[in-house]
C-alpha positions as CSV (number, residue, x, y, z in Angstrom):
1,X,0.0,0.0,0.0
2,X,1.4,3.4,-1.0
3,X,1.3,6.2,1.8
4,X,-0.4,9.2,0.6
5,X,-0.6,11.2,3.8
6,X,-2.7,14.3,3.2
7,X,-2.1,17.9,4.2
8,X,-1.6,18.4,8.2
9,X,-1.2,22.2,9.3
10,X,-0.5,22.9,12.7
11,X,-3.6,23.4,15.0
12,X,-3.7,26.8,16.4
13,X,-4.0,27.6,19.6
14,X,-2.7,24.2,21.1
15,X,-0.4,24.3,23.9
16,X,3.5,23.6,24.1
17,X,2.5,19.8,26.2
18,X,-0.4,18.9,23.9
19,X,1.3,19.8,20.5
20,X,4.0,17.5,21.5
21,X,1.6,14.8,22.2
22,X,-0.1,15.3,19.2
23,X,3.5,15.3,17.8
24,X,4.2,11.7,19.6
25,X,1.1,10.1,18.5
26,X,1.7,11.2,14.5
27,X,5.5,9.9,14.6
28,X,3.9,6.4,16.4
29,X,1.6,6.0,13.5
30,X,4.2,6.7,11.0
31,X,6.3,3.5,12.9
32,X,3.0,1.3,12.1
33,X,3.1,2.3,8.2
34,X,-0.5,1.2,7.9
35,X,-3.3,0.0,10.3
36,X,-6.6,-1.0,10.6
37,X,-8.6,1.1,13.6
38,X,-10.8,-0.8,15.2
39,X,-13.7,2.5,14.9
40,X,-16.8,3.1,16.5
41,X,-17.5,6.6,16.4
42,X,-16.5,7.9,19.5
43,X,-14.1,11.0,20.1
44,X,-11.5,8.6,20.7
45,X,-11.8,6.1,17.4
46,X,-12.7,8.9,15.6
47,X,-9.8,11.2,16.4
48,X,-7.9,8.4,15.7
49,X,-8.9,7.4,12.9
50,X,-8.6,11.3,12.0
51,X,-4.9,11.1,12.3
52,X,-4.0,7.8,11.0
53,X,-5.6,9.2,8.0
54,X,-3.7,12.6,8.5
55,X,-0.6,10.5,8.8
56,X,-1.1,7.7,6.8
57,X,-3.4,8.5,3.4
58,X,-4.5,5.4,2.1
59,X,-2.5,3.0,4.4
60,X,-5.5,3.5,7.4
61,X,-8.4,2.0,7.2
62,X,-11.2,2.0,9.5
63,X,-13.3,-0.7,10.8
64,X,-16.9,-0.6,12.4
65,X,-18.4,-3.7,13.9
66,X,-22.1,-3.8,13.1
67,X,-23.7,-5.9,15.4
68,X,-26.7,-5.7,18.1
69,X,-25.1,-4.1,21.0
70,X,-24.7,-1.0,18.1
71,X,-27.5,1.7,18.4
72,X,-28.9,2.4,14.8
73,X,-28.1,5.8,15.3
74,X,-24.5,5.9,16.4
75,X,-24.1,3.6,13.2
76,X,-25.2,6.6,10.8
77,X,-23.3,8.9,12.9
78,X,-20.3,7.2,12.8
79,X,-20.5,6.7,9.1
80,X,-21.4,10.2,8.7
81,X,-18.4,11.0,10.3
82,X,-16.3,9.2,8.1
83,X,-17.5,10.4,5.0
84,X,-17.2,14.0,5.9
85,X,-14.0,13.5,6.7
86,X,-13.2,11.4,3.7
87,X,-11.7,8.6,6.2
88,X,-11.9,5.0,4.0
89,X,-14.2,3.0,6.0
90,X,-15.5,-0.8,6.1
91,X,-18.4,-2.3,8.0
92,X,-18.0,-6.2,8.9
93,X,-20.0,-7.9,11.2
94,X,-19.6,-9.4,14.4
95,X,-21.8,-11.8,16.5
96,X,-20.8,-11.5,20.3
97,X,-24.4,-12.7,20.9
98,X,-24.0,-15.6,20.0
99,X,-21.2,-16.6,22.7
100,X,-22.3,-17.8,26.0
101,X,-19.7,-16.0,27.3
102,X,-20.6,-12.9,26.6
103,X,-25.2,-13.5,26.6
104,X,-24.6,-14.6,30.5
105,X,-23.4,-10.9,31.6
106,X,-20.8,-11.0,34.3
107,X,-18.4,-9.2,35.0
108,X,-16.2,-10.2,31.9
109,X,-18.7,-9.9,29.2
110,X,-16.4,-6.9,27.3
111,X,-13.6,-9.3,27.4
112,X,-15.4,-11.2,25.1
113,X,-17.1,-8.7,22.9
114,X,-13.6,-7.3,22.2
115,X,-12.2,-10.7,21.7
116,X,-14.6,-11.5,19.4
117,X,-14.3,-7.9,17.2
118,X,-10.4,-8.6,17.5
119,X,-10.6,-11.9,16.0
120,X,-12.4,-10.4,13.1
121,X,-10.4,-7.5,12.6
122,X,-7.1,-10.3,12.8
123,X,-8.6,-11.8,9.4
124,X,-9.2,-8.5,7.9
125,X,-5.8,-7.4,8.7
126,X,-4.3,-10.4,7.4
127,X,-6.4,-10.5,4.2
128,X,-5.4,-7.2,3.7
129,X,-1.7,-7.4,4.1
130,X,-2.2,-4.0,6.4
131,X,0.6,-4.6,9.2
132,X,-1.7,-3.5,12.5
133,X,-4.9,-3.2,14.2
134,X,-5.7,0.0,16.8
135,X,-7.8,1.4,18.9
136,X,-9.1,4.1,20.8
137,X,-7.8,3.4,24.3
138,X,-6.4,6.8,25.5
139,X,-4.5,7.3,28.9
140,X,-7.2,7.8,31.6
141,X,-8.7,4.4,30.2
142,X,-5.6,2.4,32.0
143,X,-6.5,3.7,35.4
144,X,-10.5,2.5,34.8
145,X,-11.6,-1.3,35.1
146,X,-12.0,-2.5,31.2
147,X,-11.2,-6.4,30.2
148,X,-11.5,-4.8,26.9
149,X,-7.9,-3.9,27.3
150,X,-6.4,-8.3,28.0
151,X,-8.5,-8.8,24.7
152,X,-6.4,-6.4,22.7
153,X,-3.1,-7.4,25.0
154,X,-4.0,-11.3,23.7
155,X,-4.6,-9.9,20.1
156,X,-1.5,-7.6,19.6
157,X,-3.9,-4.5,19.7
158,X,-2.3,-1.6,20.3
159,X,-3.2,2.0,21.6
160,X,-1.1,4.8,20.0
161,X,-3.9,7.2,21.9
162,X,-2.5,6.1,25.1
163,X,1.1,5.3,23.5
164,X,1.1,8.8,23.1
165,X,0.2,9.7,26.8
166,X,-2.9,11.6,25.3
167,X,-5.9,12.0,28.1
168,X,-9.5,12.0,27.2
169,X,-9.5,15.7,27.7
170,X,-6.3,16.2,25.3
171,X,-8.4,13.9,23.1
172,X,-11.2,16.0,23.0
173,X,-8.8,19.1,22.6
174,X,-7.0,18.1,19.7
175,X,-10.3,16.9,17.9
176,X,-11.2,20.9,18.4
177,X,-8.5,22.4,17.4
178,X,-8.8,20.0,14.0
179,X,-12.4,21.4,13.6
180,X,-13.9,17.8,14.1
181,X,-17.5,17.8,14.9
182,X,-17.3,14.6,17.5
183,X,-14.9,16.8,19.7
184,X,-17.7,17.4,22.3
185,X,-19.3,14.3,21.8
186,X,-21.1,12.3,24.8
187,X,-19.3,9.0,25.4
188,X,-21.2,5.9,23.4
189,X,-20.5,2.7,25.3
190,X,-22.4,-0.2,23.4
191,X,-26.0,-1.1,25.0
192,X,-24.4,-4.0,26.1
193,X,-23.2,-1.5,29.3
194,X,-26.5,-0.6,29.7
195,X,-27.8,-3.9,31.2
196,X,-27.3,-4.9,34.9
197,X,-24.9,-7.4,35.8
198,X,-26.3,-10.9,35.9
199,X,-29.3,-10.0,33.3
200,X,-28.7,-11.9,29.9
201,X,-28.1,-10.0,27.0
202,X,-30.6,-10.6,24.0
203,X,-31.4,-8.7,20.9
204,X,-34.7,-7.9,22.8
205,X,-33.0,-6.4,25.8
206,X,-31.0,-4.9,23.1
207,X,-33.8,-2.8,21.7
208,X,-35.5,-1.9,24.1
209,X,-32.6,0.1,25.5
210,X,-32.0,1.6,22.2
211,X,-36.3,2.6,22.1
212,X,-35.7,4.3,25.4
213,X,-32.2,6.2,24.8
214,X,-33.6,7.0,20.9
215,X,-36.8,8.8,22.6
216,X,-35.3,10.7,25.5
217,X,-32.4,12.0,22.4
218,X,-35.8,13.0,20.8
219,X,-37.0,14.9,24.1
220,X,-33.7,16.9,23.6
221,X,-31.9,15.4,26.2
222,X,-28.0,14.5,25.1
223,X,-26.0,13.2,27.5
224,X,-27.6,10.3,29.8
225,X,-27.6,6.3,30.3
226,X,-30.7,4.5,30.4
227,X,-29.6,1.4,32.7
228,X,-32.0,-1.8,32.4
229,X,-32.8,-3.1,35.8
230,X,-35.2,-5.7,34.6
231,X,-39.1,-4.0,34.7
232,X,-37.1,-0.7,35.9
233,X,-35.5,1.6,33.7
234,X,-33.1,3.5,35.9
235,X,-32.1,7.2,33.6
236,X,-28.8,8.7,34.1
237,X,-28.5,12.5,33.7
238,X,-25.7,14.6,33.4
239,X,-25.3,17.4,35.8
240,X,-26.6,19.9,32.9
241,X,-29.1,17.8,32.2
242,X,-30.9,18.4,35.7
243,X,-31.6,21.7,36.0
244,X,-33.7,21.4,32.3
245,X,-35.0,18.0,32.8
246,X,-35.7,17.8,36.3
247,X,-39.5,19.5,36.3
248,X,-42.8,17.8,36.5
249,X,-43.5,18.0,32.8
250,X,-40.3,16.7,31.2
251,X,-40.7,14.0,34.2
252,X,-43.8,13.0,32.7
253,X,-42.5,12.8,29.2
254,X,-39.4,10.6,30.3
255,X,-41.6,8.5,31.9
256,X,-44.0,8.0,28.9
257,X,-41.4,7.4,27.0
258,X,-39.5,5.3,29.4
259,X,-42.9,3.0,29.3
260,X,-43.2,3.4,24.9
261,X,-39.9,1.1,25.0
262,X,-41.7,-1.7,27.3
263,X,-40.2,-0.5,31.0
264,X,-43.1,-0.4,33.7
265,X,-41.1,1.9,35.0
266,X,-39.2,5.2,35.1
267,X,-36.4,6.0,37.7
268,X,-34.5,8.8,37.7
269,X,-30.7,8.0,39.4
270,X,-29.6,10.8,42.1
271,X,-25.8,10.5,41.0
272,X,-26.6,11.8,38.2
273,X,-24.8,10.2,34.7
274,X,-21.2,8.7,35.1
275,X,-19.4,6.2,32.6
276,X,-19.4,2.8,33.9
277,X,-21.5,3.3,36.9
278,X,-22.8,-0.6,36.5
279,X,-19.3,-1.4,37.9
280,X,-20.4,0.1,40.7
281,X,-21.7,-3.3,42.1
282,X,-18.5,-4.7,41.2
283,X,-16.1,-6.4,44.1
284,X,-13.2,-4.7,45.1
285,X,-11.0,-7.5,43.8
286,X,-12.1,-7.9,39.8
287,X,-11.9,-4.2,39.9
288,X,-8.5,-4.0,41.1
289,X,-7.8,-7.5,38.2
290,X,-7.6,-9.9,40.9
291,X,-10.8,-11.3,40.9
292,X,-11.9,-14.8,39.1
């Protein structure tokens, strides 16, 4: 594959620290010569994917796993994405469902969803004579509990983002600064994060997570979690979320629609939205990666 890398100006108004990063993170993509990333339309993939297209032209290649635990709309986002920025982009599929492994729900389950989008990201590298696969892991991720990360160890994944010592805030910054429209994205864990501990996963579950988080994006609302507790929706907001959301009318539209997706009910969570907050219920030892 030739390298055709495109034209890369220097970002204004980046500091001294970040434009180095930004600096580290080009000259480790240059050391791959071409890659497949491992894309799902979040800042990080997508800022990613950004560069190694910056960096690499026609030797990066971007990959997005079509499967259940995949809202329809972050789908057409993500593509979107891609073809504005002209980033080549192919769609396989996956089928974590289909390992019990991963339907059961414990505590592992994104060990084996990324195990299962690394292995067929391994036979598209190979069949493509491209020399890597990456992804989006940046530098805060190490310090949070995510078995994605012994997946892409056991796959030879690697993680320029964190390589690089870039932070989801530098993340975030440098996708500014390069006018990307994801910069200020909300975070888009699959549905699969969605579902409590212990609660199989089914393409029913599935949907009707995605029917609930599809009609409260329609009420408005941007960044929030609906977590299934069984008959119990429990909705996440973010801190400015509340002070719109919380009132007695937009309490009865959550709740209507809450009830449109099949919940019998609508709770709204205290704590507000945080990422991973079903980990919550997690032992102390398979969050510190000694547990069983």
């Amino acid at each position: 594959m030739a390298t055709t890398p495109i034209s890369n100006p220097q970002p204004a108004g980046l500091s001294a620290a970040l434009t180095s990063k930004r600096e580290a993170l080009h000259r480790r993509l240059r050391e791959l010569e071409s890659v497949i990333v491992a894309y799902s339309g979040g800042v990080d993939s997508a800022y990613l994917a950004h560069a190694a297209h910056t960096v690499l032209g026609a030797n990066a290649l971007a990959i997005i796993a079509d499967s259940a635990s995949l809202s329809r709309r972050h789908l057409r986002e993500a593509i979107a994405f891609a073809a504005t920025q002209s980033i080549p982009l192919a769609t396989v599929a996956t089928d974590e469902l289909a390992s019990e492994d991963y339907a059961r729900n414990d505590a592992t389950r994104c060990f084996h969803c990324k195990d299962e989008l690394f292995t067929v990201l391994e036979r598209e590298r190979t069949a493509r004579g491209i020399a890597h696969v990456v992804y989006g892991l940046n530098a805060d991720d190490t310090r949070d509990y995510r078995p994605g990360q012994q997946a892409a160890a056991q796959h030879a994944v690697l993680a320029p983002l964190a390589d690089a010592g870039l932070t989801k805030e530098d993340v975030r910054a440098l996708a500014h600064a390069a006018a990307l429209d994801v910069w200020d994205k909300p975070a888009s864990a699959c549905l699969s994060s969605r579902i409590e501990y212990g609660r199989r996963v089914t393409p029913e579950v599935l949907e009707q997570v995605e029917r609930a988080e599809d009609a409260l994006a329609a009420l408005g609302l941007r960044r929030f979690r609906v977590r299934h507790h069984g008959a119990v929706a429990r909705v996440e907001l973010a801190p400015e979320e509340m002070d719109a959301a919380l009132n007695r009318e937009m309490f009865q539209r959550i709740g209507v629609a809450i009830r449109a997706a099949g919940f019998q009910y609508a709770a709204i969570d205290c704590d507000g939205y945080r990422s991973g907050s079903m980990n919550e219920v997690l032992p102390l030892a398979v969050l510190t990666g000694q547990g069983k």
